[in-house]
N, C-alpha and C positions, 0 to 999 in steps of 0.2 A: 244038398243045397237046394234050395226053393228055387220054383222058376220068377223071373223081375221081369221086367220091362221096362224100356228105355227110348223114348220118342225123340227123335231130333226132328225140328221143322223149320225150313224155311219158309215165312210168311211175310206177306203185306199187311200191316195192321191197317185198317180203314174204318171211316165212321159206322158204316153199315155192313162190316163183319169182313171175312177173310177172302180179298178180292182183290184180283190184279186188271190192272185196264189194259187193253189191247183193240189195234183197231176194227172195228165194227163194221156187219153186215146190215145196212141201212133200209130200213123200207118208209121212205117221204110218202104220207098221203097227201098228195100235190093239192096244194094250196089254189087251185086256178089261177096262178096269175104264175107267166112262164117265166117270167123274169125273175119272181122271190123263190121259183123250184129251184133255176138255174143255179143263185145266189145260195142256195143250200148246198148243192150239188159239189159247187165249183167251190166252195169253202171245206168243205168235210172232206172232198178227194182229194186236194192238196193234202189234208192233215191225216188220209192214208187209210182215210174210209171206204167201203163200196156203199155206192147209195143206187137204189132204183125207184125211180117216180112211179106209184101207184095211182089209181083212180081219185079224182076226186074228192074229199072226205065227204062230200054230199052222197057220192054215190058207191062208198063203202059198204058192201055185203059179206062183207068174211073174207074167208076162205083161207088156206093154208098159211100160217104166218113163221112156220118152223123152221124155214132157213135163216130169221134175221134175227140180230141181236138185239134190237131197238128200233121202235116204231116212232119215227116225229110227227106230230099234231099241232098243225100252225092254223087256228081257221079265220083267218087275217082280211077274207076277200068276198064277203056277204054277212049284210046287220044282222045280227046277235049272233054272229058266229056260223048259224045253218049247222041244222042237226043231218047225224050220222042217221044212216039207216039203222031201226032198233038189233037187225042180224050180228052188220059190223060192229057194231058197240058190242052187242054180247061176244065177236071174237076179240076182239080187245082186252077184255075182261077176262077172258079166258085165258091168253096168252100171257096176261102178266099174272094171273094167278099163277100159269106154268112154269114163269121164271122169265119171260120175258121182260123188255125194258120198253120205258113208254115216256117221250120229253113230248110238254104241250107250254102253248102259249099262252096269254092273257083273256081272245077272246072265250075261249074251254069254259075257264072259272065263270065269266061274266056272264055269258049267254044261259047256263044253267041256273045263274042265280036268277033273271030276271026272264027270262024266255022259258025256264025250266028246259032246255034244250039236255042233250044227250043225260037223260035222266038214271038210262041202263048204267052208262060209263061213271057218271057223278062218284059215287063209292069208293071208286080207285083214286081217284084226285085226291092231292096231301092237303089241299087248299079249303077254306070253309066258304060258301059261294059266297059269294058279294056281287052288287049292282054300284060302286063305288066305286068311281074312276076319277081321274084328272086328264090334261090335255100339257102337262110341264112337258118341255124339255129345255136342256138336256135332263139326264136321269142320274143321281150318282148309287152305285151298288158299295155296299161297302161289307164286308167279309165277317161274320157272324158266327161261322162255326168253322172250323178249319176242315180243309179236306184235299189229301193228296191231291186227288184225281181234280178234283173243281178249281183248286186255286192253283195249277200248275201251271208258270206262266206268266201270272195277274198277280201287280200289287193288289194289294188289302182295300184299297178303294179306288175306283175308277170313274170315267163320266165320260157320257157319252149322247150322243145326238139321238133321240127319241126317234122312230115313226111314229105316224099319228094316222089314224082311219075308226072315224071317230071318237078320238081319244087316245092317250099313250101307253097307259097302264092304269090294270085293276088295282083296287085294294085288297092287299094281302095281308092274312094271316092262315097261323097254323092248324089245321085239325090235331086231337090229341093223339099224340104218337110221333109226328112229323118233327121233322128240323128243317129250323132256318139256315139256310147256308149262307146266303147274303140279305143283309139289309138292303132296303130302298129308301130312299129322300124326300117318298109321296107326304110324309107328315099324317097326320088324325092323333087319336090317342086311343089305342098305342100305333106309335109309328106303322104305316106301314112295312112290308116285310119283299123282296126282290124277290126270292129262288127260295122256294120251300121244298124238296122232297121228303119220300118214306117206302121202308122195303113194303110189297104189298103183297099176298100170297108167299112164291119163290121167288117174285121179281121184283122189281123196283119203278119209281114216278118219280119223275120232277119236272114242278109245274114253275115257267117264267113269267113273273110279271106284266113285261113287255110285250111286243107285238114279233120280236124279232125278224124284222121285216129289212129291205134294202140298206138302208141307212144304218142300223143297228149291227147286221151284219156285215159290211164292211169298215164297222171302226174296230179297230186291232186287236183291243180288251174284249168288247163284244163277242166280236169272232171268236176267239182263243175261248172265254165262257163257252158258247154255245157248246163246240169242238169236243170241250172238256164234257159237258155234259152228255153227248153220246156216248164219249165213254165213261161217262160215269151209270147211268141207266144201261146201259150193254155188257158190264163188268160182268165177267163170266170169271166163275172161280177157277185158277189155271191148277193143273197139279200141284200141291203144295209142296210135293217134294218130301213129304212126312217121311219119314224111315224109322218103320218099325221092331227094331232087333229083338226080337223072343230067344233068351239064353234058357235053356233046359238041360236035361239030362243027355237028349240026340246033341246039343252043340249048338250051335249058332244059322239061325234062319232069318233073312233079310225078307222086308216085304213093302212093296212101296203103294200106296194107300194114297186116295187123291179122289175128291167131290169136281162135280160139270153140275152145273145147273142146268137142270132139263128145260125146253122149248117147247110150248102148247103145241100140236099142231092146231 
């Protein structure tokens, strides 16, 4: 009798491959402003995160990013955003090549469109830059590609009370490869687009619209997005639980088999 093989798996099927959420080792490159760190901080540890406020992103130079599962980029708190040191940007780059996870907000996209700001990091962005903002609020998101992890939580469309620091939200679209997850309300043609990611290297992006600032973060939908979106950029492939039975001639040998997505140092 020929030797077979026999795979049973328990899996998560997900938009972006075989992934389970789980809560995440946070690293916030603080926004300067202690209040929008806080209002990170105090949202994502409720929902069972560890978050640690890091330097500045003005004054990001590297350095070790291997313990966190996902790096947040709000640069909400100087005009066009203020660029990264070129070091930092290249560890950025590096660690979601590694498999890290990387969530950024509206000024990112903007600031590089029109400032040419963090030109290293640009690449990794799912977003195609744009100088094209509005000042609307409220905002409505409205649910475009379905995703456990993203819409766990949150009706299909939401609305929500904008920040504004000069302006609400970029005009979003996709670079080729990316998904939209959520639509936005900004209008043009074609509509603008809310929440776009894409896996990049071994890791994953996903860039928001908004500013996700005080007010955004404290409405319910908002939060719950955000929340979701740490773990959705931090999804670390958990064991799958594969079980491999190799029947042969010796008999019956179990082997259990399971991917971790590596972390840059």
């Amino acid at each position: 009798m020929g030797r077979f093989f026999v795979c049973l798996a328990s899996l998560t099927f997900l938009a972006g491959g075989l992934r389970q959420a789980k809560a995440d080792s946070v690293l916030l490159l603080s926004t300067s402003n202690p209040a929008e760190d806080n209002a990170v901080v105090n949202l994502l540890t409720a929902d069972g995160h560890t978050v640690t406020i890091g330097p500045d992103y003005g004054n990001f130079t590297g350095g070790s990013l291997s313990g966190y599962s996902s790096v947040i980029l709000l640069q909400n708190n100087s005009f066009a955003g203020g660029n990264i040191p070129s070091p930092g940007q290249t560890a950025l780059v590096n660690y979601v090549n590694g498999g890290g996870g990387l969530l950024t907000g509206e000024w990112t996209v903007w600031g590089n469109a029109n400032e040419g700001i963090n030109a290293v990091l640009a690449p990794v962005l799912p977003v195609i830059p744009s100088t094209a903002f509005n000042s609307n609020s409220p905002i409505t998101y409205t649910q475009t590609t379905a995703n456990s992890i993203l819409n766990n939580g949150l009706p299909s469309s939401f609305t929500f009370t904008a920040d504004n620091n000069f302006g609400t939200e970029t005009y979003f679209q996709p670079k080729t490869g990316a998904t939209v997850y959520y639509g936005s309300d900004f209008g043009g043609s074609p509509p603008g687009d809310g929440v776009i990611g894409w896996n990049y290297g071994l890791g994953r992006v996903l860039s928001l619209s908004t500013l996700a600032g005080l007010n955004e973060l404290a409405d319910p939908s908002y939060g719950r997005l955000f929340s979701n979106a740490v773990y959705f950029v931090g999804a670390v492939p958990e064991p799958s639980t594969l079980i491999l039975f190799s029947i042969g001639a010796v008999g019956l040998t179990l082997h259990h088999c399971w991917r971790r997505r590596k972390h840059a140092a």
